[in-house]
Steps between C-alpha positions, in 0.01 A plus 500: 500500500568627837853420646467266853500651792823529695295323756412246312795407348678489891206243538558307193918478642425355785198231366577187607768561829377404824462790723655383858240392755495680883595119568755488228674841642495340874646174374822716372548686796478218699770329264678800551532451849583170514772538277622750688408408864517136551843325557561309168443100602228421239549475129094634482292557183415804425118477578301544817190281583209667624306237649356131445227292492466086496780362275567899330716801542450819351764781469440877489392532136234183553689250354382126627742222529436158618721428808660162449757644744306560810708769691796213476253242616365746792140586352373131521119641508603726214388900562248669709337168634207617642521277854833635514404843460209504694707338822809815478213763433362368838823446677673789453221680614582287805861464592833494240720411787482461877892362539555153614480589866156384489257264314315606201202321373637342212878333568382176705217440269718540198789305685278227533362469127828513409598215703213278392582598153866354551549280798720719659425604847616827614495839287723828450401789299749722341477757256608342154630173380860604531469567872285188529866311452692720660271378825586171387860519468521568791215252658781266355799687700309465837375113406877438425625583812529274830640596831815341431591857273653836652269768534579725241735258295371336201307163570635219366197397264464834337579421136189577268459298167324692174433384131690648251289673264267616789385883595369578842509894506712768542551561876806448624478129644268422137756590268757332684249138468484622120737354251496709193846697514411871373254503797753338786815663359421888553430418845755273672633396700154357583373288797740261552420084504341500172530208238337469179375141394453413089147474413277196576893342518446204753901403554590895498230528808644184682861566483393897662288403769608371795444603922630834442194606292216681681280502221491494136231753283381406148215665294242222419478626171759764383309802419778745371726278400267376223222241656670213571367306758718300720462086457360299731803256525681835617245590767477197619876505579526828622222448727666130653854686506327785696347245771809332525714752562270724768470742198191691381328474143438864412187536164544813339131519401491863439430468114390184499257433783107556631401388207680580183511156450144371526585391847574722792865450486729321267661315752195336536541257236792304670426284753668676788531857641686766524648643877429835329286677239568850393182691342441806436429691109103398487477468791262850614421539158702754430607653803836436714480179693748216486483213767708215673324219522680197735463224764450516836840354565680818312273752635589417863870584449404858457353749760421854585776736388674280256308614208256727384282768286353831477299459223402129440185366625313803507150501490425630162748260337422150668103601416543520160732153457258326724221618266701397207529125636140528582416605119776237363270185704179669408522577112721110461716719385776191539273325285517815214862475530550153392228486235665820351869385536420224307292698233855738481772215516286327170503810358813540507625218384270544183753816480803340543394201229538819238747704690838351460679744743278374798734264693258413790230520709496512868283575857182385640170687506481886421927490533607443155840534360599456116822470442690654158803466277489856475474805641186529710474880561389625105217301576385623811564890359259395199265366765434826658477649181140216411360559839661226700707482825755239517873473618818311405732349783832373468510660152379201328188414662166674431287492820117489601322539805138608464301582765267186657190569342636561140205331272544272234372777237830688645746210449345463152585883445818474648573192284419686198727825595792285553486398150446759366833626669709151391386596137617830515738592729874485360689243641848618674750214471653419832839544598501148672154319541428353840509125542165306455358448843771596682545850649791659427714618752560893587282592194309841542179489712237750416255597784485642826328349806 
């Protein structure tokens, strides 16, 4: 018998091991690069996504994961939508940007959907959500202030009332409205005038409001601070306090609003409004735009010169977010979004009727939080490992935002992923578990807006 060849037997050695794609090579330069270029401000997995399509990612060796995570509730039409895509193809073959100096043919008719959509009358565009309440911070600085105060001098009502617990970004003015220490402490001193009120705490809101407050800010529903959504005993307060005292009530809807809730904004479900809505995250489906949405009686205490933007507005931008509320009334997609929310919320509590370790379930619609008594994070790492995008906030608290049209075959796969990962995902025991339906204060936040 004839010895193998020396060729074959280099063959036979390497049976079985993967040879590295083109694709797989790019995806480790570009890790290289990142790890070696971009300033270190993201804990990121080691993967890159390729592309997307409906309620799927893919990464750069194909694999497909179901995206219960949405872009961190931006992709609320999921990936590649193909209204969306057709109306940036066309506009960016038209104008990107054309500055604010002049009118584009998209801000006034997106302004005015927006204003249907949430009683509000008068619109600003920004750039991001974070910028969207730095605009009103200081909306509530100019509302605050009466001729009786020096020029220059700090007004009198200038103090600005926040919830503890709460995240509003990480500009300058939105960290200091943000409670959670390891993000305000780094930084200070921060803007001065700042108090923090306890949770859905009625007396601890009373005994800190009074004529000196220009305007307090709350998140309907807390998004990062592990979906709890604020009661309707405490709005209802806030929002009589705030009349009585000449003060403004600021919604934080970035997370939370057009839509995520099966109605257009959360707020929505008490019985009066707001004196200002934040959006921004779905808002362009993707792209940059936040927005400040607010009466007629605010918006006439600001004018030319007082504030502004380069970017926000443009005409590629407001295009795609007024297609997106065009597809959102077209497809019922508000309609989807309660008739899946309740499909998830029974499916989870089938899970946590066997799972012990799941303390509670919280949100509305397609913004679902499930609380833990243990460590949340081994459970989104084995997540990614099935196929499935998800995120944990405040350590304990897995969360879910699908994208709008998510389909009740997808919350039936979802359902069956997740238990999959509660059967076999080790359990870490927590240092100190977080108190039932209450969130804790200063623990870690996980999530960027």
């Amino acid at each position: 018998m004839s010895k193998p060849s020396t060729k074959k037997t280099a063959h036979s050695a390497v049976r079985g091991v993967k040879k590295p794609s083109p694709r797989s090579s790019e995806a480790k330069s570009i890790l290289r690069d990142a790890n070696q270029f971009l300033m270190p401000t993201y804990k990121r997995q080691p993967l890159v996504f390729t592309h997307g399509r409906g309620c799927y990612v893919y990464d750069s060796r194909g694999k497909k994961y179901l995206d219960f995570l949405g872009g961190i509730a931006v992709n609320a039409l999921g990936h590649a939508h193909g209204r969306i895509v057709k109306v940036i193809r066309r506009e960016s073959a038209r104008a990107i940007h054309l500055s604010n100096l002049f009118h584009n043919s998209f801000q006034g008719p997106l302004a005015r959907k927006l204003s249907e959509w949430s009683g509000m009358d008068r619109v600003f565009f920004s750039n991001s959500g974070a910028e969207a309440v730095e605009g009103a911070l200081k909306l509530a600085r100019l509302y605050g202030r009466t001729s009786a105060d020096r020029e220059g001098a700090p007004a009198r009502k200038h103090r600005i009332l926040a919830l503890e617990n709460s995240f509003h970004g990480r500009t300058f003015g939105a960290v200091s409205v943000t409670a959670t220490q390891k993000y305000r402490l780094p930084f200070a001193p921060l803007l001065p005038g700042v108090e923090f009120v306890r949770f859905n705490d009625v007396a601890d809101l009373e005994s800190k409001f009074d004529d000196t407050v220009c305007a307090i800010l709350l998140e309907t529903i807390q998004g990062e601070g592990g979906i709890h959504p604020v009661s309707e005993d405490f709005w209802n307060r806030a929002r009589a306090l705030a009349t009585k005292n000449g003060a403004l009530l600021i919604a934080d809807e970035i997370q939370c609003g057009l839509g995520r809730t099966g109605r257009y904004f959360a707020y929505q479900k008490f019985s009066s409004k707001p004196d200002v809505v934040l959006v921004a995250k779905p808002l362009a489906a993707g792209l940059p735009l936040g927005a400040v949405l607010t009466t007629e009686a605010v918006a006439q205490r600001i004018s030319p010169g007082l504030h502004g933007t380069t970017f926000g507005g443009g005409p590629l931008a407001c295009a795609a977010a007024l297609e997106f509320l065009n597809v959102v009334e077209d497809e019922k997609l508000l309609e989807n979004i309660r008739a899946r929310g309740a499909e998830l919320r029974e499916g989870l509590s089938g899970l946590a009727a066997k799972f012990p370790f799941i303390r509670e379930i919280r949100g509305e619609g397609l913004m679902i939080g499930v609380e833990l008594s243990t460590d949340g994070a081994p459970f989104v790492s084995a997540a990614l490992e099935r196929g499935l995008l998800i995120n944990c906030t405040h350590d304990f608290t897995l969360r879910f935002l699908p994208p709008f049209l998510v389909t009740r075959a997808q919350v039936r796969q979802f359902l069956r992923l997740l238990g999959k990962l509660f059967v076999s995902t080790p359990q870490k025991a927590a240092a100190a578990e977080p108190a039932k339906s209450a969130p804790p204060s200063g623990a870690a936040l996980a999530a960027a807006r």
